[in-house]
N, C-alpha and C positions, 0 to 999 in steps of 0.2 A: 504494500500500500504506500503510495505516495503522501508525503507528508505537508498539507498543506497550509496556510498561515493561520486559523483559526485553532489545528491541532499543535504545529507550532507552540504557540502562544502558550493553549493548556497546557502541554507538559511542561512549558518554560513557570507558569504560576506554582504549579505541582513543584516542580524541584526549586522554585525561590521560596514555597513556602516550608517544605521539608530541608528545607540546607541540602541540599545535595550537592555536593560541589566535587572538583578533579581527584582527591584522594577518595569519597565514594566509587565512583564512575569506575577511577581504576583496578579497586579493592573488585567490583563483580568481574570488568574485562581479565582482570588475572585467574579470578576464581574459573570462567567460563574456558579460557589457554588450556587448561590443566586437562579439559576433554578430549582434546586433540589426540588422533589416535586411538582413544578409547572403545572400550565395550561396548554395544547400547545399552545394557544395562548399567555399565560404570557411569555414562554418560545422565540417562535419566535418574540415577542418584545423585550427581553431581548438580543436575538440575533443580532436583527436590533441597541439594544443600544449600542451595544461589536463594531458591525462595524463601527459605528457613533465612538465612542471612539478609535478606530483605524485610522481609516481616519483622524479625527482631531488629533491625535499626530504623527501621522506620513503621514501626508499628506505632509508636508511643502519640505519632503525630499523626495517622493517616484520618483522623478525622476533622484534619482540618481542611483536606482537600478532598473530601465528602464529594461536593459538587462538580469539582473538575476530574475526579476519577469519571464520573457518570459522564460529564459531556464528553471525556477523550473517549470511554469505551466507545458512546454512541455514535462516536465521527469516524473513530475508528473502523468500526462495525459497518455502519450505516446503517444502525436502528434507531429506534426512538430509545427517550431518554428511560422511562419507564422498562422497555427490552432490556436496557442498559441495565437497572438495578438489578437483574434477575440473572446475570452473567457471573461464572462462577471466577474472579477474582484471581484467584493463584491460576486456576487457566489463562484467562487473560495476560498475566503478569509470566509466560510462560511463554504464547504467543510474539508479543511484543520484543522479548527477550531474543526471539531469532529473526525480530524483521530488520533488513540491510537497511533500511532507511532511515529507523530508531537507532540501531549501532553507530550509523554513519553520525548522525547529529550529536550524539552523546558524545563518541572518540571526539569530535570536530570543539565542541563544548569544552572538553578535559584539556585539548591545546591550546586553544583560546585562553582559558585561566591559568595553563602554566606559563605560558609568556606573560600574561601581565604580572606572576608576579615575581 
């Protein structure tokens, strides 16, 4: 899926408002390396450890971004927001985790902030 300025934008709210910043970003791209090669079953554990490690650092906040989970599923998706609510979460976050367009912006995001600082 093409990511376009309105999804943009959400995940950019989403990760201002969770602190996500380049030692995040890197900490999953390192965890996600380490599949390389792997079992599919090494792999789909390794997946299940990414969302374990997601959830736990940024569980404590994900209800602050309540509404912009729901509009990115739905943009994502292309459902309605309602459809949105009813989508199983660690799937979604699972999805997104292998799409080239979300990786692409994030790694792009992670060098961005190590040059400035």
């Amino acid at each position: 899926m093409k990511i376009n300025i309105d999804m943009l934008c959400t995940l950019s709210s989403i990760m201002d408002k969770l602190n996500i910043d380049t030692n995040t970003i890197n900490k999953y791209f390192k965890m996600g390396e380490a599949g390389k090669g792997k079992s599919k079953s090494e792999i789909e554990n390794l997946q299940k450890k990414i969302g374990m490690e997601i959830m736990i650092d940024l569980g404590k906040k994900i209800h602050l971004v309540k509404d912009e989970l729901i509009e990115l599923i739905s943009m994502y998706k292309e459902i309605t927001t309602e459809e949105a609510k009813k989508v199983n979460i660690i799937d979604f976050f699972k999805e997104i985790a292998k799409d080239e367009d979300i990786k692409n912006f994030l790694k792009k995001k992670a060098t961005s902030d190590l040059k400035k600082n």
